[in-house]
mmCIF file of the N, C-alpha and C atoms, coordinates in Angstrom:
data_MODEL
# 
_entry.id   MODEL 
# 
loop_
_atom_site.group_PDB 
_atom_site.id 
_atom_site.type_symbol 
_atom_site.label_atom_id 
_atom_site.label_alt_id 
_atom_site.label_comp_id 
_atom_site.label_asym_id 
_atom_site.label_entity_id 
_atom_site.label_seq_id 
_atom_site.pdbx_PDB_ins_code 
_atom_site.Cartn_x 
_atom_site.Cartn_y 
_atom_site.Cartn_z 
_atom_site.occupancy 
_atom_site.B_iso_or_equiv 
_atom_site.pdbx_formal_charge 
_atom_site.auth_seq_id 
_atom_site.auth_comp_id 
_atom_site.auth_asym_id 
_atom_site.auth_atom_id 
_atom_site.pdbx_PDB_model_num 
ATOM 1   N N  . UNK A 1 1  ? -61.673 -13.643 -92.819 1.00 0.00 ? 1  UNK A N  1 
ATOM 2   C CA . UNK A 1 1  ? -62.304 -14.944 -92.943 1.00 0.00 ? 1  UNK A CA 1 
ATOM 3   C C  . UNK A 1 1  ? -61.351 -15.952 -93.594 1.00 0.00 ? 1  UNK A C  1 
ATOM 4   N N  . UNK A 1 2  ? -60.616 -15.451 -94.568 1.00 0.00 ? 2  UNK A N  1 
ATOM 5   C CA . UNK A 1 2  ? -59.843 -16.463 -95.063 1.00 0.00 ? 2  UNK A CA 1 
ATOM 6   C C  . UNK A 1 2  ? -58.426 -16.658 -93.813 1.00 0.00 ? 2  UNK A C  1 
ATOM 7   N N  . UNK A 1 3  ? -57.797 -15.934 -93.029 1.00 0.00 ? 3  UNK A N  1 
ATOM 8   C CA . UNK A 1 3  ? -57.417 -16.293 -92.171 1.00 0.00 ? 3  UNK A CA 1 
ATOM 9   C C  . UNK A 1 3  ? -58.183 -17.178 -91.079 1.00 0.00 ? 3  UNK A C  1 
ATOM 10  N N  . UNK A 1 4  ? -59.022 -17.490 -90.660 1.00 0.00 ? 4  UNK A N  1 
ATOM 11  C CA . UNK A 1 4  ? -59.604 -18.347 -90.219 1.00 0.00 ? 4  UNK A CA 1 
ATOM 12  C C  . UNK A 1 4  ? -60.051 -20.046 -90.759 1.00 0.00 ? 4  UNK A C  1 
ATOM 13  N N  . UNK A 1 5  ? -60.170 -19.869 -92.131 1.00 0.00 ? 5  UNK A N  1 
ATOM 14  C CA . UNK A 1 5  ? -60.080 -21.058 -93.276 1.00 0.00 ? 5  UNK A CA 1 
ATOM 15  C C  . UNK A 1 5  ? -58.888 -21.515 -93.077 1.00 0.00 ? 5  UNK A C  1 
ATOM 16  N N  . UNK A 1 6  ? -57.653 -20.737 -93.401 1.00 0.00 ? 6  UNK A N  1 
ATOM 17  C CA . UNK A 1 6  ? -56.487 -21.247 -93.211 1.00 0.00 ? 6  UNK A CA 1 
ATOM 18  C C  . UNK A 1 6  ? -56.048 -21.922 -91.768 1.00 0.00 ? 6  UNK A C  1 
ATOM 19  N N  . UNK A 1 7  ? -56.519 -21.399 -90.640 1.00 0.00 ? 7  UNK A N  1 
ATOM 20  C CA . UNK A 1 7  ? -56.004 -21.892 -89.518 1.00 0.00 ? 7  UNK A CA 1 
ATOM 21  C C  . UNK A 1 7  ? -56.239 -23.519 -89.378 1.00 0.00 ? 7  UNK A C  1 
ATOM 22  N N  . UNK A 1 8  ? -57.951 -23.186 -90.010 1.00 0.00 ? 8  UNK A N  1 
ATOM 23  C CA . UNK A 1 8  ? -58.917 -24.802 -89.615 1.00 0.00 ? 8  UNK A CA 1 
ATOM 24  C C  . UNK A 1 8  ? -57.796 -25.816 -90.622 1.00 0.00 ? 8  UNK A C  1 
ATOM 25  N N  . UNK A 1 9  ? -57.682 -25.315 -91.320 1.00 0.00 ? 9  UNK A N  1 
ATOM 26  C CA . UNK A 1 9  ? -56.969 -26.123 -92.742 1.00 0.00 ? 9  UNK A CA 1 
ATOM 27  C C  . UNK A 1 9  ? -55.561 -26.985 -91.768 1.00 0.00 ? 9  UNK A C  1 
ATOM 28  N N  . UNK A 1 10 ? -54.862 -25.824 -91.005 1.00 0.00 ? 10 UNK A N  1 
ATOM 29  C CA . UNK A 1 10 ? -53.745 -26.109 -90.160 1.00 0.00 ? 10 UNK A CA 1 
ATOM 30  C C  . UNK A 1 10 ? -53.956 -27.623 -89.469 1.00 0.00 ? 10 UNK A C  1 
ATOM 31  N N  . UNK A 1 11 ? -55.422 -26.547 -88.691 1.00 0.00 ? 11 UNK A N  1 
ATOM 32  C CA . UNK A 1 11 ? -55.413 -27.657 -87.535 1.00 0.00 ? 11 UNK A CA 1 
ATOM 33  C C  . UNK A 1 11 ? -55.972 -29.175 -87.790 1.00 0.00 ? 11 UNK A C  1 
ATOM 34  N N  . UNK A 1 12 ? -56.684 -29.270 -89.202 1.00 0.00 ? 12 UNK A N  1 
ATOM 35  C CA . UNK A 1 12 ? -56.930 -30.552 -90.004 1.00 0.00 ? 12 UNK A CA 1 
ATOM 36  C C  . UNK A 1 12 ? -55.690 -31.538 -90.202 1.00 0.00 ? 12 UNK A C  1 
ATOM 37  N N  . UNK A 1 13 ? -54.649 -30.725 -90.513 1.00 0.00 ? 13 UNK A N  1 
ATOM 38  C CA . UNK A 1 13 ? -53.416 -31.337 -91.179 1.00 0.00 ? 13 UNK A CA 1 
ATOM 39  C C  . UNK A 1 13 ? -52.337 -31.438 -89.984 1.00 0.00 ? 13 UNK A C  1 
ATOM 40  N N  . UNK A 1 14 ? -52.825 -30.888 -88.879 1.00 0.00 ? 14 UNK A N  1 
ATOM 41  C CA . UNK A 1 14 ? -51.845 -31.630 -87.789 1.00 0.00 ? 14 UNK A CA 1 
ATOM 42  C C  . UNK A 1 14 ? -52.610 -32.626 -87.334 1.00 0.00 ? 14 UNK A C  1 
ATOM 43  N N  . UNK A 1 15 ? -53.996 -32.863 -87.362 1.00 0.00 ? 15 UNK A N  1 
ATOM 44  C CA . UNK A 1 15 ? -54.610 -33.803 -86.793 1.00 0.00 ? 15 UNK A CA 1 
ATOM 45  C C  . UNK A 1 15 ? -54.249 -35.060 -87.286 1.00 0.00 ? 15 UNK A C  1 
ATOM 46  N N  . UNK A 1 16 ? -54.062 -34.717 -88.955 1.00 0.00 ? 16 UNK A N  1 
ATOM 47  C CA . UNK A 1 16 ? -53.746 -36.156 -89.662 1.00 0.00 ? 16 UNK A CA 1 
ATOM 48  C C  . UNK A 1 16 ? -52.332 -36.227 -89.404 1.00 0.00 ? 16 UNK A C  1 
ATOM 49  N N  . UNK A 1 17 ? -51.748 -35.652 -89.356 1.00 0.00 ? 17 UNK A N  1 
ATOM 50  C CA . UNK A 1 17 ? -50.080 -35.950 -89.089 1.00 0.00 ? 17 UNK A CA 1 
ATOM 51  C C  . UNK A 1 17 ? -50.178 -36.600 -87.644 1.00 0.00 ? 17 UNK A C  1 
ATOM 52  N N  . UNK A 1 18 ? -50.778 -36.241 -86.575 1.00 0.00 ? 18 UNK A N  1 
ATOM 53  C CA . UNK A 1 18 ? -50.469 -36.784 -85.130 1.00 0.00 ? 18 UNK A CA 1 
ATOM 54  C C  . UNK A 1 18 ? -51.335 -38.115 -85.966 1.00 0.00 ? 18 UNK A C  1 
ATOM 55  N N  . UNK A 1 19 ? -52.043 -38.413 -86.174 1.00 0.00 ? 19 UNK A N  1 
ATOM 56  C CA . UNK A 1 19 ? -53.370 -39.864 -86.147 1.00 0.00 ? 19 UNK A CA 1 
ATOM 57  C C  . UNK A 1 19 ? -52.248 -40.531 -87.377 1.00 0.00 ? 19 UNK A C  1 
ATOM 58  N N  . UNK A 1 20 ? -51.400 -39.706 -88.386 1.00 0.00 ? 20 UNK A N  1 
ATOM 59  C CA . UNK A 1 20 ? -51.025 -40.773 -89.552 1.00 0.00 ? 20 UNK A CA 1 
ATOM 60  C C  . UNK A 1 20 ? -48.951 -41.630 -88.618 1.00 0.00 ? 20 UNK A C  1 
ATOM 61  N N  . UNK A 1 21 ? -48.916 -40.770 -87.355 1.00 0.00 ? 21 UNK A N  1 
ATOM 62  C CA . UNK A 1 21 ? -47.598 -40.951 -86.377 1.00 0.00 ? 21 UNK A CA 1 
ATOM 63  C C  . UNK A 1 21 ? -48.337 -42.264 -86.030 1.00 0.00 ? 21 UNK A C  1 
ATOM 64  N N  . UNK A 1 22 ? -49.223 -42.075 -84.813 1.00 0.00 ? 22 UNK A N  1 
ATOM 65  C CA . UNK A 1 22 ? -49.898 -42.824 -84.017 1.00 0.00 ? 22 UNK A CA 1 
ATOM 66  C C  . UNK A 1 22 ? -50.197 -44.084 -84.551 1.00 0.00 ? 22 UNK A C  1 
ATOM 67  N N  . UNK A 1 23 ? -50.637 -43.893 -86.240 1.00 0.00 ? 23 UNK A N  1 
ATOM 68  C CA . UNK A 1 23 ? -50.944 -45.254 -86.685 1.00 0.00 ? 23 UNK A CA 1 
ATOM 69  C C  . UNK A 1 23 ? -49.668 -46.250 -86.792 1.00 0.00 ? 23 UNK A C  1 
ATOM 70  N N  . UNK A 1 24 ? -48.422 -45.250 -87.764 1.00 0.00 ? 24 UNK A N  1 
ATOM 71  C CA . UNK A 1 24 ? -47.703 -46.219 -88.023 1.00 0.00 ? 24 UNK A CA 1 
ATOM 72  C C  . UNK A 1 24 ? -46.784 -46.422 -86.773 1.00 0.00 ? 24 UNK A C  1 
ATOM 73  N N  . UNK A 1 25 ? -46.793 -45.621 -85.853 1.00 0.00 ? 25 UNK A N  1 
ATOM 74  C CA . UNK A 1 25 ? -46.407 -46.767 -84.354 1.00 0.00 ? 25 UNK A CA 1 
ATOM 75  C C  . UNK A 1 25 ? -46.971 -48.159 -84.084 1.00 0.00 ? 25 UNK A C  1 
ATOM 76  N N  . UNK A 1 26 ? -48.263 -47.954 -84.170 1.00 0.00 ? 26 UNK A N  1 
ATOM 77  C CA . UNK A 1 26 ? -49.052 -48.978 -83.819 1.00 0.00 ? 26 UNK A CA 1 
ATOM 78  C C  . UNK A 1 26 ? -48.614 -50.062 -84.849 1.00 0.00 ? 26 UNK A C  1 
ATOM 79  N N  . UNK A 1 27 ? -48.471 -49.997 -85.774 1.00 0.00 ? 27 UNK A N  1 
ATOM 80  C CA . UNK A 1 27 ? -48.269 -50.640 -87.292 1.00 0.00 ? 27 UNK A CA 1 
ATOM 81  C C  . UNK A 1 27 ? -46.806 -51.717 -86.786 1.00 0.00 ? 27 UNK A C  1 
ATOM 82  N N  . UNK A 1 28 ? -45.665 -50.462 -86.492 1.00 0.00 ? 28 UNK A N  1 
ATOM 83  C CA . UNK A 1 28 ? -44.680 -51.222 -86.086 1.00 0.00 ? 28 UNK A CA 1 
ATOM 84  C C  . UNK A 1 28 ? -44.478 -52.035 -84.767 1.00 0.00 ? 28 UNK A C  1 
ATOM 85  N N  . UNK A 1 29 ? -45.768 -51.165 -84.063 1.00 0.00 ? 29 UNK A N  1 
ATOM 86  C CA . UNK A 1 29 ? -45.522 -52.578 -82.500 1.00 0.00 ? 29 UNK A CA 1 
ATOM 87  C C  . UNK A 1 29 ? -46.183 -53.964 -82.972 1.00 0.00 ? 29 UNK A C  1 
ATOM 88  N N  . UNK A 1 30 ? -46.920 -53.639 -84.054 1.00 0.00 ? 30 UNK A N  1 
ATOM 89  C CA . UNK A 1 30 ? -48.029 -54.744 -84.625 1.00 0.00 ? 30 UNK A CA 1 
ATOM 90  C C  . UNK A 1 30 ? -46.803 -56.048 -84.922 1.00 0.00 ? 30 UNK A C  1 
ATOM 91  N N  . UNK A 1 31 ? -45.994 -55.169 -86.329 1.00 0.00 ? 31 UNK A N  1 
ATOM 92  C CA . UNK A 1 31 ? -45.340 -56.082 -86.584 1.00 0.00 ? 31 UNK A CA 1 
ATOM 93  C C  . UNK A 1 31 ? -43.940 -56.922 -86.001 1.00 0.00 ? 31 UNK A C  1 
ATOM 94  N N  . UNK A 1 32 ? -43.701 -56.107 -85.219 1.00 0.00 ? 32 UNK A N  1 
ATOM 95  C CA . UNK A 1 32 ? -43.038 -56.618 -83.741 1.00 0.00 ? 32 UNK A CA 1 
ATOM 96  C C  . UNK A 1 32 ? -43.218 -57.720 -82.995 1.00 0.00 ? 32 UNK A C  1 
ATOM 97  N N  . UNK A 1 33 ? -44.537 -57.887 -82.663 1.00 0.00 ? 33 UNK A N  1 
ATOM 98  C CA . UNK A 1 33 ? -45.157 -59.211 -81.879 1.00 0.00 ? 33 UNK A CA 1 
ATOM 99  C C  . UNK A 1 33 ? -45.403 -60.027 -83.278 1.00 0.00 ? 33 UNK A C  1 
ATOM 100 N N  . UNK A 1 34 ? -45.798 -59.739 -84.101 1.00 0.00 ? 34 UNK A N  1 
ATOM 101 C CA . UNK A 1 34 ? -45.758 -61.191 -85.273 1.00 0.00 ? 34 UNK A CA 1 
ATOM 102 C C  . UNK A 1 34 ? -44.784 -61.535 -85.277 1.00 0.00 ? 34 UNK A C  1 
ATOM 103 N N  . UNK A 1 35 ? -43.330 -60.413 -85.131 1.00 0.00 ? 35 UNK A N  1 
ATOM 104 C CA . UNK A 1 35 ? -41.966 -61.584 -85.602 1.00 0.00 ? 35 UNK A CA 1 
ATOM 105 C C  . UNK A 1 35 ? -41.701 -61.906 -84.491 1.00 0.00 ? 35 UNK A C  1 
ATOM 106 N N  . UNK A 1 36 ? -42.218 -61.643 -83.119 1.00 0.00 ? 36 UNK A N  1 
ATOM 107 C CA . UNK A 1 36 ? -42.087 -62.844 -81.905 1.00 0.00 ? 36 UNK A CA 1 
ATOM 108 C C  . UNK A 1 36 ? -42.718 -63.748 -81.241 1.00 0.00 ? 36 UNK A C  1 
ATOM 109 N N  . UNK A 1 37 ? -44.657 -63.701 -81.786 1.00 0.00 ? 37 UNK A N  1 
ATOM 110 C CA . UNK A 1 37 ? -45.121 -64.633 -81.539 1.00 0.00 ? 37 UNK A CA 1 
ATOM 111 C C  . UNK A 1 37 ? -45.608 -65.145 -82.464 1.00 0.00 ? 37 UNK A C  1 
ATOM 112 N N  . UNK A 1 38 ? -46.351 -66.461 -82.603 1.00 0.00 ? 38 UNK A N  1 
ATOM 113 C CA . UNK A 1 38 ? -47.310 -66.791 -83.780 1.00 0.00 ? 38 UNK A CA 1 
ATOM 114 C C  . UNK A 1 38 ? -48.683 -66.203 -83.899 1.00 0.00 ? 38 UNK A C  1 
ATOM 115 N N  . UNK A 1 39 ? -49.186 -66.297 -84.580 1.00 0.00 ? 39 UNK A N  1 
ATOM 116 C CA . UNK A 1 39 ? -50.577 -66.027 -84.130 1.00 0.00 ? 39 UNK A CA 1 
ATOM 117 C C  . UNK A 1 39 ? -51.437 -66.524 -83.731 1.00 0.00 ? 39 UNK A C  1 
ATOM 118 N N  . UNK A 1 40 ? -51.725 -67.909 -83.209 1.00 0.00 ? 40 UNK A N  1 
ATOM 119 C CA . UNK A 1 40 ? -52.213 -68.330 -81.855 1.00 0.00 ? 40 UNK A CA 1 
ATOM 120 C C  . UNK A 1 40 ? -51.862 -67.823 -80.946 1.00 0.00 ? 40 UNK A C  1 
ATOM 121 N N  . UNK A 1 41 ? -50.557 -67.630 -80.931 1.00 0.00 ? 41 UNK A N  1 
ATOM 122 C CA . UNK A 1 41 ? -50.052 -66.936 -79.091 1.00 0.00 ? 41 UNK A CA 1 
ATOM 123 C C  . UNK A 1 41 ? -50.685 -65.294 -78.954 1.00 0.00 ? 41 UNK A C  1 
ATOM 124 N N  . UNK A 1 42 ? -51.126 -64.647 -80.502 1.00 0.00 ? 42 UNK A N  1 
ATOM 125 C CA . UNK A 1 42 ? -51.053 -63.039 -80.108 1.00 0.00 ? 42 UNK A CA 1 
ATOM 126 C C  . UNK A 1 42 ? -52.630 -63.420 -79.889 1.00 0.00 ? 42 UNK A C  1 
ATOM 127 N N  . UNK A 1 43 ? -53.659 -63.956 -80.535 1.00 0.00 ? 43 UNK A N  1 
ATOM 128 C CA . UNK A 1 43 ? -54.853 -64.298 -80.370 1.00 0.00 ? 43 UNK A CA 1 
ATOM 129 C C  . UNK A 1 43 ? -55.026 -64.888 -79.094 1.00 0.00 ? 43 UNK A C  1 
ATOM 130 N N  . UNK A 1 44 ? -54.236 -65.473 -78.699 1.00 0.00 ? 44 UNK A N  1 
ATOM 131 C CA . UNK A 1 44 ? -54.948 -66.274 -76.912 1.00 0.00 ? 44 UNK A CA 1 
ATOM 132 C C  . UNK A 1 44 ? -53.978 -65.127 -75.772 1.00 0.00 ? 44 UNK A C  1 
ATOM 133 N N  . UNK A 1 45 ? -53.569 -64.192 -76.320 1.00 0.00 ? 45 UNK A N  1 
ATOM 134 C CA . UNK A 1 45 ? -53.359 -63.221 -75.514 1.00 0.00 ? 45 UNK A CA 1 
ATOM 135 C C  . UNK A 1 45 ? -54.303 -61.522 -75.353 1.00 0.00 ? 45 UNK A C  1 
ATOM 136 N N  . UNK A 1 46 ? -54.772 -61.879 -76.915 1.00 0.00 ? 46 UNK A N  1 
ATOM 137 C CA . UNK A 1 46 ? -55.666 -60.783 -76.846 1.00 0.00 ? 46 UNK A CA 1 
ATOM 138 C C  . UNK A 1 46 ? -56.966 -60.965 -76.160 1.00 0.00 ? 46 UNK A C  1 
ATOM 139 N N  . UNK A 1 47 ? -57.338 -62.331 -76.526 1.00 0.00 ? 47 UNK A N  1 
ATOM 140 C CA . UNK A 1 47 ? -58.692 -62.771 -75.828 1.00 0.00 ? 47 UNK A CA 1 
ATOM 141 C C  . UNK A 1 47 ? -58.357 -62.823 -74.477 1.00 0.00 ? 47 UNK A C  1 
ATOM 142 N N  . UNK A 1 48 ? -57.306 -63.167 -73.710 1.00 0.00 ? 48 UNK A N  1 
ATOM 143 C CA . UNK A 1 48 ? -57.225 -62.876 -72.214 1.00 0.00 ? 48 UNK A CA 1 
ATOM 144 C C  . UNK A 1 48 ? -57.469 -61.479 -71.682 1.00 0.00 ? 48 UNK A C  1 
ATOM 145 N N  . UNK A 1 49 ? -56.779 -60.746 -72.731 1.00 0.00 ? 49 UNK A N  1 
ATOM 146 C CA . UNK A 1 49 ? -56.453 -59.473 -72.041 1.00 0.00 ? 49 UNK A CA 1 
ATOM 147 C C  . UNK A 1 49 ? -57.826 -58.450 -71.942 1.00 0.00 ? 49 UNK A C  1 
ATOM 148 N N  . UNK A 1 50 ? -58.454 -59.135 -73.307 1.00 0.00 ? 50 UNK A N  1 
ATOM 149 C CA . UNK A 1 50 ? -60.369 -58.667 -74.086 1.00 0.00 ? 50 UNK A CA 1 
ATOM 150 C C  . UNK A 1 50 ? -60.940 -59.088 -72.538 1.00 0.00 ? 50 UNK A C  1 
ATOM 151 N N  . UNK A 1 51 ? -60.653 -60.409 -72.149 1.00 0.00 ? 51 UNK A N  1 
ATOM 152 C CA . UNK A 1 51 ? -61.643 -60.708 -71.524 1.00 0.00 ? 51 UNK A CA 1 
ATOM 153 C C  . UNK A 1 51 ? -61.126 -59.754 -69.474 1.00 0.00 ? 51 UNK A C  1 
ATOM 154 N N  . UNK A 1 52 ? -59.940 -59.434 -69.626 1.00 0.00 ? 52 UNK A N  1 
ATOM 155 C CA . UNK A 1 52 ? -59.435 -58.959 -68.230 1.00 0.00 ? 52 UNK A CA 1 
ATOM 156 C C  . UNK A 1 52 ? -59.780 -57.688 -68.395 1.00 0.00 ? 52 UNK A C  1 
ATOM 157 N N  . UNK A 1 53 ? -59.947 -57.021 -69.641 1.00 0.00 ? 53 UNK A N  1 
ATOM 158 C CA . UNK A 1 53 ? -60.271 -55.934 -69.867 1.00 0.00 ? 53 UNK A CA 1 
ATOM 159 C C  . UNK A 1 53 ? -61.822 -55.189 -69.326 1.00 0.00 ? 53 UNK A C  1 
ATOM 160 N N  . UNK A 1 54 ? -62.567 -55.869 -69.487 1.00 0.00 ? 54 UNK A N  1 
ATOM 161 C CA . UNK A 1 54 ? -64.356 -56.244 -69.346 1.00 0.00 ? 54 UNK A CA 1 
ATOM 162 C C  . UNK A 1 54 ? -64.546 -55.452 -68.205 1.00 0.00 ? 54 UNK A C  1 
ATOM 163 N N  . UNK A 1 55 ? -65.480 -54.392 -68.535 1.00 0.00 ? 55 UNK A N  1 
ATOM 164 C CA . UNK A 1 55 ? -65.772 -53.731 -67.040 1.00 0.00 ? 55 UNK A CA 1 
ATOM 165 C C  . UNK A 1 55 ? -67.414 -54.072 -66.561 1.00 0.00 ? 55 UNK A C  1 
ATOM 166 N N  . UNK A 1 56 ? -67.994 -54.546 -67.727 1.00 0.00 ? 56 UNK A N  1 
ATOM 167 C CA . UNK A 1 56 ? -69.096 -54.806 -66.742 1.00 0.00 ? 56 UNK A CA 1 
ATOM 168 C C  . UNK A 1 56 ? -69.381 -55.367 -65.520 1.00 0.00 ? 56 UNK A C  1 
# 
């Protein structure tokens, strides 16, 4: 049983390692487009893309 505790424990702590990667990618594409657009331009691009996005 405690081999089984330990595995879950594993598979907790790769979950946060892949989700804590994933974030700070996202983090750095984030801050990427701030140092090339303003933020009017990333806002009237998100709302285009929100609204092209729309599947209803």
């Amino acid at each position: 049983m405690a081999e089984m505790r330990d595995e879950h424990f594993e598979v907790i702590s790769n979950n946060k390692a892949k989700e804590y990667e994933k974030q700070k990618k996202t983090t750095n594409i984030i801050k990427t487009l701030l140092n090339r657009y303003t933020k009017k331009q990333l806002t009237n691009m998100i709302e285009k893309e929100s609204k092209n996005g729309k599947r209803n």
